[in-house]
KEKE-3310 file (N, C-alpha, C; in steps of 0.2 Angstrom, whole numbers, plus 5000, padded with zeros to 4 digits):
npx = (5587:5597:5604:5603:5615:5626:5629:5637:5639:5628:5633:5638:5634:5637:5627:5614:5598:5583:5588:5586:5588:5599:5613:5625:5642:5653:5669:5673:5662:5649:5640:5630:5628:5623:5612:5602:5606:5603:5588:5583:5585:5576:5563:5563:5566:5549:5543:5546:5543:5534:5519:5504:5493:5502:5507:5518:5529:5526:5532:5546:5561:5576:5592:5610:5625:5643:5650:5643:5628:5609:5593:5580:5567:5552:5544:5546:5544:5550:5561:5562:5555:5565:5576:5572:5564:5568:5555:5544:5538:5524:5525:5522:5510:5502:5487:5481:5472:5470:5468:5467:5469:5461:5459:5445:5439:5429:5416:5409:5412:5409:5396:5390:5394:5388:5392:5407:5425:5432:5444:5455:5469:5485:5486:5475:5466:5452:5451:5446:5443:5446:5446:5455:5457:5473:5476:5481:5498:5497:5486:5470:5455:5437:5431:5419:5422:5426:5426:5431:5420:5409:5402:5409:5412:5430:5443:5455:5470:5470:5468:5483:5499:5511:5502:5495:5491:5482:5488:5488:5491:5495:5509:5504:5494:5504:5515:5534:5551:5566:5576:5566:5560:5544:5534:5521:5508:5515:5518:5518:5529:5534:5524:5521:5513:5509:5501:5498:5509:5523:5526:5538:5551:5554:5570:5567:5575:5574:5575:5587:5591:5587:5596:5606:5604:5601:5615:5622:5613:5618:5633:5639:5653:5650:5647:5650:5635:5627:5616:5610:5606:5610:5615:5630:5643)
npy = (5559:5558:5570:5572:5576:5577:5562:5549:5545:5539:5525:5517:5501:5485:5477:5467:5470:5478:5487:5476:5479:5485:5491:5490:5494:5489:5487:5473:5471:5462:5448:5445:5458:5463:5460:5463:5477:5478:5476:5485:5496:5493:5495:5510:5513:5509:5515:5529:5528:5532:5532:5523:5510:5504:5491:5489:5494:5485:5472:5475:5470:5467:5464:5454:5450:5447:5459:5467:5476:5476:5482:5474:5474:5473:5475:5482:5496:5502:5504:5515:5524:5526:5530:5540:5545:5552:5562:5556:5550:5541:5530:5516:5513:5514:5514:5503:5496:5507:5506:5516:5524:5536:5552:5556:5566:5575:5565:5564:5555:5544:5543:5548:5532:5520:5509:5509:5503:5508:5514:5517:5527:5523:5536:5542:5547:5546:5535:5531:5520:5520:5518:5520:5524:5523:5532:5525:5529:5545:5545:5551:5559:5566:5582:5595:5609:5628:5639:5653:5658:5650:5631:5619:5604:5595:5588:5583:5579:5562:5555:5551:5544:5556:5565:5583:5593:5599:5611:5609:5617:5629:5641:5647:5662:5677:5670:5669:5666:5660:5669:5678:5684:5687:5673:5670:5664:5655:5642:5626:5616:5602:5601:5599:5599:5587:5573:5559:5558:5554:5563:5560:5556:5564:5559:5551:5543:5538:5523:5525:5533:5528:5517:5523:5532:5518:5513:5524:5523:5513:5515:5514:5515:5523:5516:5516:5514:5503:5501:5484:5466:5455:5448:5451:5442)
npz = (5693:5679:5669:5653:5642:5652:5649:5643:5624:5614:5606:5588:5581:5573:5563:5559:5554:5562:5577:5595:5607:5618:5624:5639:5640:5655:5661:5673:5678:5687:5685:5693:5698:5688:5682:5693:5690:5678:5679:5686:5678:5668:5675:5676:5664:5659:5667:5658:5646:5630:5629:5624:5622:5631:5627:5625:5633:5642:5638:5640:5648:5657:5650:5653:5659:5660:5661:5656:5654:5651:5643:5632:5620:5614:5603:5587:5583:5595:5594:5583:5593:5602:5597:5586:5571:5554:5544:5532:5516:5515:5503:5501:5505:5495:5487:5497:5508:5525:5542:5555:5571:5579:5587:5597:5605:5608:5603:5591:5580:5588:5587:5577:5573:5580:5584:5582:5585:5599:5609:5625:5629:5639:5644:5644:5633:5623:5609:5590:5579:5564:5544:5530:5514:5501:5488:5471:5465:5458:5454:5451:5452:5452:5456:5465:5463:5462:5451:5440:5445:5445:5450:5446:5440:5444:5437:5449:5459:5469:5483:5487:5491:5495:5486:5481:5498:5509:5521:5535:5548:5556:5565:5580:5584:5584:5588:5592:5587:5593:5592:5594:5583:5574:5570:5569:5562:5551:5543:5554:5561:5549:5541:5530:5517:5509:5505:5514:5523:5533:5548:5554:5569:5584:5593:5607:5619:5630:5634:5634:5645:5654:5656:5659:5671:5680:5680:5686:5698:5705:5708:5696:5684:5671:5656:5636:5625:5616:5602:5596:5590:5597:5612:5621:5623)
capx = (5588:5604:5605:5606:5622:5632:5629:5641:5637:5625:5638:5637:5636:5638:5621:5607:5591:5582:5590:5580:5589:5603:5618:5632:5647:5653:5672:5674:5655:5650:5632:5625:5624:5622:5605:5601:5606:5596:5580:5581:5585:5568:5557:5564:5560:5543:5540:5550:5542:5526:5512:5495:5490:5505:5506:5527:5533:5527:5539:5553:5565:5583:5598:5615:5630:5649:5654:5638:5620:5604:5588:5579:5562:5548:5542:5551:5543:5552:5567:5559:5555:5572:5582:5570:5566:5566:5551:5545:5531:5523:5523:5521:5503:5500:5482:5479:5463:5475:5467:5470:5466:5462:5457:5437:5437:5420:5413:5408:5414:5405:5390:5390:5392:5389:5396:5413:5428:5434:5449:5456:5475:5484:5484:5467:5464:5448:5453:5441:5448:5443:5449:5454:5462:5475:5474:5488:5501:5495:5480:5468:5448:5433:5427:5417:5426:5422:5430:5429:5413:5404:5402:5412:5416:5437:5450:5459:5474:5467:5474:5488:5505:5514:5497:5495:5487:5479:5494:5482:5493:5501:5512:5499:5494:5509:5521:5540:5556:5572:5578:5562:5556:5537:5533:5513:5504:5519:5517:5521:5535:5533:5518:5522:5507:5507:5495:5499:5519:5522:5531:5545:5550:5562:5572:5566:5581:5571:5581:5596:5591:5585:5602:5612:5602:5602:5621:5623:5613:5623:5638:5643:5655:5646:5651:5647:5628:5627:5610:5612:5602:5611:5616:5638:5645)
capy = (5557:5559:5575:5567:5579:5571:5555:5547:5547:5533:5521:5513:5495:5482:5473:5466:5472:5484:5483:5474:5477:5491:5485:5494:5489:5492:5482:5471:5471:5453:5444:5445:5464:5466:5457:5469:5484:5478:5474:5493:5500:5491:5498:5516:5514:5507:5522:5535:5525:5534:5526:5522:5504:5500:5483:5490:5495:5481:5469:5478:5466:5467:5457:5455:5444:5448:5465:5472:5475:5483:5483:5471:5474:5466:5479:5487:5505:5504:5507:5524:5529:5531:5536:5545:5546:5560:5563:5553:5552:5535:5526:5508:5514:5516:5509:5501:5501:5508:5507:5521:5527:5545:5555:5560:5571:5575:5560:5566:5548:5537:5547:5544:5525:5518:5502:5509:5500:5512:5514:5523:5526:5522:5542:5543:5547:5541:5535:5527:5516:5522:5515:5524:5521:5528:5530:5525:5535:5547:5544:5557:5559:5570:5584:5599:5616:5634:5640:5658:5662:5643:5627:5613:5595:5596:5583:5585:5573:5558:5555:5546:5546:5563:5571:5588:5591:5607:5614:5610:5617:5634:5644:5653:5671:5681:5667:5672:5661:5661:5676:5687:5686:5683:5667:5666:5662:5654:5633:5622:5611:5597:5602:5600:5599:5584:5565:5552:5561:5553:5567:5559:5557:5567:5556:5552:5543:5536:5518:5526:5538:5523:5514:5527:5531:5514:5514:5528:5523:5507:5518:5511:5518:5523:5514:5514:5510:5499:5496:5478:5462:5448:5450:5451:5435)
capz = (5686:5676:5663:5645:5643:5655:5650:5634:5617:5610:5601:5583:5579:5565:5565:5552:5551:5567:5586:5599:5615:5619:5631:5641:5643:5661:5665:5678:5681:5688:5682:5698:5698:5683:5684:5699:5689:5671:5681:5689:5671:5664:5678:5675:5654:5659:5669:5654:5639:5627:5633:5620:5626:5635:5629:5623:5641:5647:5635:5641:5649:5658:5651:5659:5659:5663:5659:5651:5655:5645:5639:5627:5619:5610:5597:5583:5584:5602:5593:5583:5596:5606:5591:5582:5564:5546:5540:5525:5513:5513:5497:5501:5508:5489:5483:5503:5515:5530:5549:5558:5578:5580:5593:5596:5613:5610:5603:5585:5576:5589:5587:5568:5570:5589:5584:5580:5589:5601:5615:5629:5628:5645:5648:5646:5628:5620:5601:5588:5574:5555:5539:5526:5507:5497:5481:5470:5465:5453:5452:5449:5453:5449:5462:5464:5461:5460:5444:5437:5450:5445:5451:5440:5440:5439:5440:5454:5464:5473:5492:5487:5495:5490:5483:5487:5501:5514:5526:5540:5554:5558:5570:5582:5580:5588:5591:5591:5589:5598:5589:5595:5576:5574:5567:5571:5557:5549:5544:5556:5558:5546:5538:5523:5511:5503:5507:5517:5526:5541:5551:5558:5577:5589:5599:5615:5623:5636:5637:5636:5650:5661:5657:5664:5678:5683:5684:5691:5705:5708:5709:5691:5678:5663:5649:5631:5625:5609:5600:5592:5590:5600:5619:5620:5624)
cpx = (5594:5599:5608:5616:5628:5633:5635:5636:5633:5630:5636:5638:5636:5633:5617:5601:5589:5585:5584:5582:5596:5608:5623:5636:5650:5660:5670:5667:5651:5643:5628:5621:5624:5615:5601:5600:5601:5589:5578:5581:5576:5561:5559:5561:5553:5541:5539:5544:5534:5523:5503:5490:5495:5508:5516:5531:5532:5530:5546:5557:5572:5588:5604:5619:5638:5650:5648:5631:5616:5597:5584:5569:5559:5545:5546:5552:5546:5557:5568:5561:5559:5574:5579:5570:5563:5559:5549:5539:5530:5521:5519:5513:5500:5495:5479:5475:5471:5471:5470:5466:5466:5456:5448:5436:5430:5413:5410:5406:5409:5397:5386:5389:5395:5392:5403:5417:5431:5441:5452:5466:5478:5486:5479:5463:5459:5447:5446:5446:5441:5447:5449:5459:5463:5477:5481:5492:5500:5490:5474:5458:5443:5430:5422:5421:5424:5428:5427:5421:5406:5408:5404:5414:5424:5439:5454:5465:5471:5470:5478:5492:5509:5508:5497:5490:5488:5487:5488:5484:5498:5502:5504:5501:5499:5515:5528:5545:5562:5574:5575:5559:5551:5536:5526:5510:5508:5517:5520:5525:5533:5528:5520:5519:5505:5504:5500:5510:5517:5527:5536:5545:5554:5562:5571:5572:5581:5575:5586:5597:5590:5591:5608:5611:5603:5608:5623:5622:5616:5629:5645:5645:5652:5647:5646:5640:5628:5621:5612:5605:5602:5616:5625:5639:5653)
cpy = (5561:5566:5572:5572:5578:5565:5554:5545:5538:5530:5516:5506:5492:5476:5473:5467:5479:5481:5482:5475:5485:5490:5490:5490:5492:5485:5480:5469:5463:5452:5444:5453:5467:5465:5463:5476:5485:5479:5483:5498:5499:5496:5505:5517:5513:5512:5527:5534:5530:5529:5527:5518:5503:5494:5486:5490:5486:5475:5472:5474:5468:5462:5458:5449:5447:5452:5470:5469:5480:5480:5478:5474:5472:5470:5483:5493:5507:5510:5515:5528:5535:5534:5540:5542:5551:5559:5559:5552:5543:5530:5522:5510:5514:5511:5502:5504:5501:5512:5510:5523:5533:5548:5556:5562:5570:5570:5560:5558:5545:5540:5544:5536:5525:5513:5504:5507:5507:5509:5519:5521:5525:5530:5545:5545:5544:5540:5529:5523:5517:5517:5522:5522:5525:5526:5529:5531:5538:5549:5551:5553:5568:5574:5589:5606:5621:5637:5647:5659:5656:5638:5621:5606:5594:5590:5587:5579:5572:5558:5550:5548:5551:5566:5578:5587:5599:5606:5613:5612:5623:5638:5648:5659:5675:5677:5670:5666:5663:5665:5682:5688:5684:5678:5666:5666:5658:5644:5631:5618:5603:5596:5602:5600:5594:5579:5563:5553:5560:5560:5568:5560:5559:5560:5556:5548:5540:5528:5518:5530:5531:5520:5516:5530:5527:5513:5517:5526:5519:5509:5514:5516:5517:5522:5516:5513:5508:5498:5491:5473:5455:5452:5448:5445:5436)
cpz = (5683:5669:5659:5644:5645:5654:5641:5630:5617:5606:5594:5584:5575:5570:5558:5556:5560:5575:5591:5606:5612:5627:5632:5641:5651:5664:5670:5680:5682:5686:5687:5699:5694:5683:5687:5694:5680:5674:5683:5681:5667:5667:5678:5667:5656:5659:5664:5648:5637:5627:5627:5625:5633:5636:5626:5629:5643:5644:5637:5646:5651:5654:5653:5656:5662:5658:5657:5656:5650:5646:5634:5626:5616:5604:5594:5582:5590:5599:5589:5586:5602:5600:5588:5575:5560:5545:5533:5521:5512:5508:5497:5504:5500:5487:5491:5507:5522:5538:5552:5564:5578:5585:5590:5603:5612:5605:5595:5580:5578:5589:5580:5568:5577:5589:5582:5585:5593:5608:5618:5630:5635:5647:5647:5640:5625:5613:5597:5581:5566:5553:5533:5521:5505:5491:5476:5468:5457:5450:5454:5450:5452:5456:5459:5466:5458:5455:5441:5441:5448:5447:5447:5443:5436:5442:5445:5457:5467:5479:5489:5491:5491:5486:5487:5490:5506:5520:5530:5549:5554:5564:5573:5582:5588:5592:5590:5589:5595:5597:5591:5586:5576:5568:5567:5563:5551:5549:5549:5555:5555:5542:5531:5515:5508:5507:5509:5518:5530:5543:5554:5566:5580:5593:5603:5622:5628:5639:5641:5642:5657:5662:5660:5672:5682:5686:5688:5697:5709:5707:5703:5686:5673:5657:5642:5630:5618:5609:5594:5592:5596:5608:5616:5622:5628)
residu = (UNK:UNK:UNK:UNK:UNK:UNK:UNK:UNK:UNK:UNK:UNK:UNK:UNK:UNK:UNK:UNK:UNK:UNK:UNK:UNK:UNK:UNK:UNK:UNK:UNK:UNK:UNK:UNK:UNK:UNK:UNK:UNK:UNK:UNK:UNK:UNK:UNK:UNK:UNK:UNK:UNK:UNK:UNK:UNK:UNK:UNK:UNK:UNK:UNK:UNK:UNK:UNK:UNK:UNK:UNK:UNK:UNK:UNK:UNK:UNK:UNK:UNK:UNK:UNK:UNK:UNK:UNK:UNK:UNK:UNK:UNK:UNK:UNK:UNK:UNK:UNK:UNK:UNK:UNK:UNK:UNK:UNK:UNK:UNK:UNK:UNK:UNK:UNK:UNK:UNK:UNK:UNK:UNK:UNK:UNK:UNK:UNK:UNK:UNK:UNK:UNK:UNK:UNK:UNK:UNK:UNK:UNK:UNK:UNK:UNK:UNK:UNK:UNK:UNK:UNK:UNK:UNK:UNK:UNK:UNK:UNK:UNK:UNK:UNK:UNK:UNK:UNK:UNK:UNK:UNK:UNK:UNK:UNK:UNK:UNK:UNK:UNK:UNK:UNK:UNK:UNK:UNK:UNK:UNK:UNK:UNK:UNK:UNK:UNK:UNK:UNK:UNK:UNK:UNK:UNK:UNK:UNK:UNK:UNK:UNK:UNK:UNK:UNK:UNK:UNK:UNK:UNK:UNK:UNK:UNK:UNK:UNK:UNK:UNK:UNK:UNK:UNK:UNK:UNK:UNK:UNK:UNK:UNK:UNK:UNK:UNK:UNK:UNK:UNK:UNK:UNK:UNK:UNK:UNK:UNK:UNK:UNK:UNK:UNK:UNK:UNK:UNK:UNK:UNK:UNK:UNK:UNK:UNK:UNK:UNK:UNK:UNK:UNK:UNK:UNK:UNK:UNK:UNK:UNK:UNK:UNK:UNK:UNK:UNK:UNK:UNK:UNK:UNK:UNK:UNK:UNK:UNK:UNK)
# end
């Protein structure tokens, strides 16, 4: 398998809305091996691809024509999760019941309710499906809080999106960085304290890794890679 570094740069394109496929160009390259060479590129992403269910790998599709071959996909979050995305605090969740899977290793959730829907991820994870509501933005609720050495009823921020919220993840005890400086006990990366912040996605690349592969091993020059929405014509 090819080292991303050697391979050319992801290339821009002029497109509406999210890309659904990802195409080389490759002159000269005829429609019959191109075929051959998409179909190889698809079973190499299968293999590459983040795996929950499974059911996004297995949409993943060749397509082909005269001069170009690629990738097509059938899920939106494919595209995420090649290119990646910043960080962001989820608004639009604001005042929404919001269905969530989360891990339970040791079985804690289905214990509490035997009838909860459960799944197993296809690398063997056993996840349970909660619900949970965020409150609007601003909004504010009554808790219990120890105040000057007593128990009081305080206003506090509700979970809304961007409320604060527990740093609930730091560096372990005696980590270092690249420098050699101790960082353990230091926030983690993206921890940022506040409700309902997705954390953003590194890059995984894995299409575009499969697309290069591919040619590679069909002894093709590696062209360009374009995410778009419509196959080249």
């Amino acid at each position: 398998m090819t080292e991303m570094r050697d391979a050319p740069r992801l290339q821009e394109a002029n497109m509406s809305g999210i890309p659904d496929r990802l195409l080389m160009h490759v002159p000269g390259l005829n429609r019959g091996i191109a075929r051959v060479v998409a179909y190889v590129a698809s079973e190499y992403a299968k293999e590459n691809a983040p795996k929950l269910s499974g059911a996004s790998s297995e949409r993943f599709v060749g397509v082909a024509g005269e001069g170009y071959f690629g990738l097509r996909w059938g899920h939106s979050y494919v595209w995420f999760q090649e290119a990646g995305i910043n960080p962001f605090t989820m608004t639009s969740l604001a005042g929404k019941v919001i269905p969530m899977w989360v891990e339970d290793p040791d079985g804690e959730e289905r214990r509490k309710n035997p009838r909860i829907q459960t799944r197993v991820t296809a690398d063997g994870r056993t996840q349970v499906l909660i619900f949970r509501r965020a409150a609007q933005i601003g909004q504010r609720k009554m808790a219990w809080r120890r105040r000057n050495g007593r128990i009081q009823r305080v206003s506090v921020p509700a979970s809304y999106p961007g409320a604060p919220g527990r740093i609930n993840r730091r560096r372990e005890a005696g980590a270092v960085d690249a420098e050699g400086n101790r960082v353990g006990g230091q926030i983690a990366r993206r921890n940022v304290g506040v409700r309902w912040r997705h954390p953003g996605l590194d890059p995984k690349n894995f299409l575009y890794k499969a697309m290069v592969d591919a040619a590679r091993e069909y002894g093709l020059e590696v062209g360009p890679v374009v995410p778009t929405n419509a196959d080249w014509s």
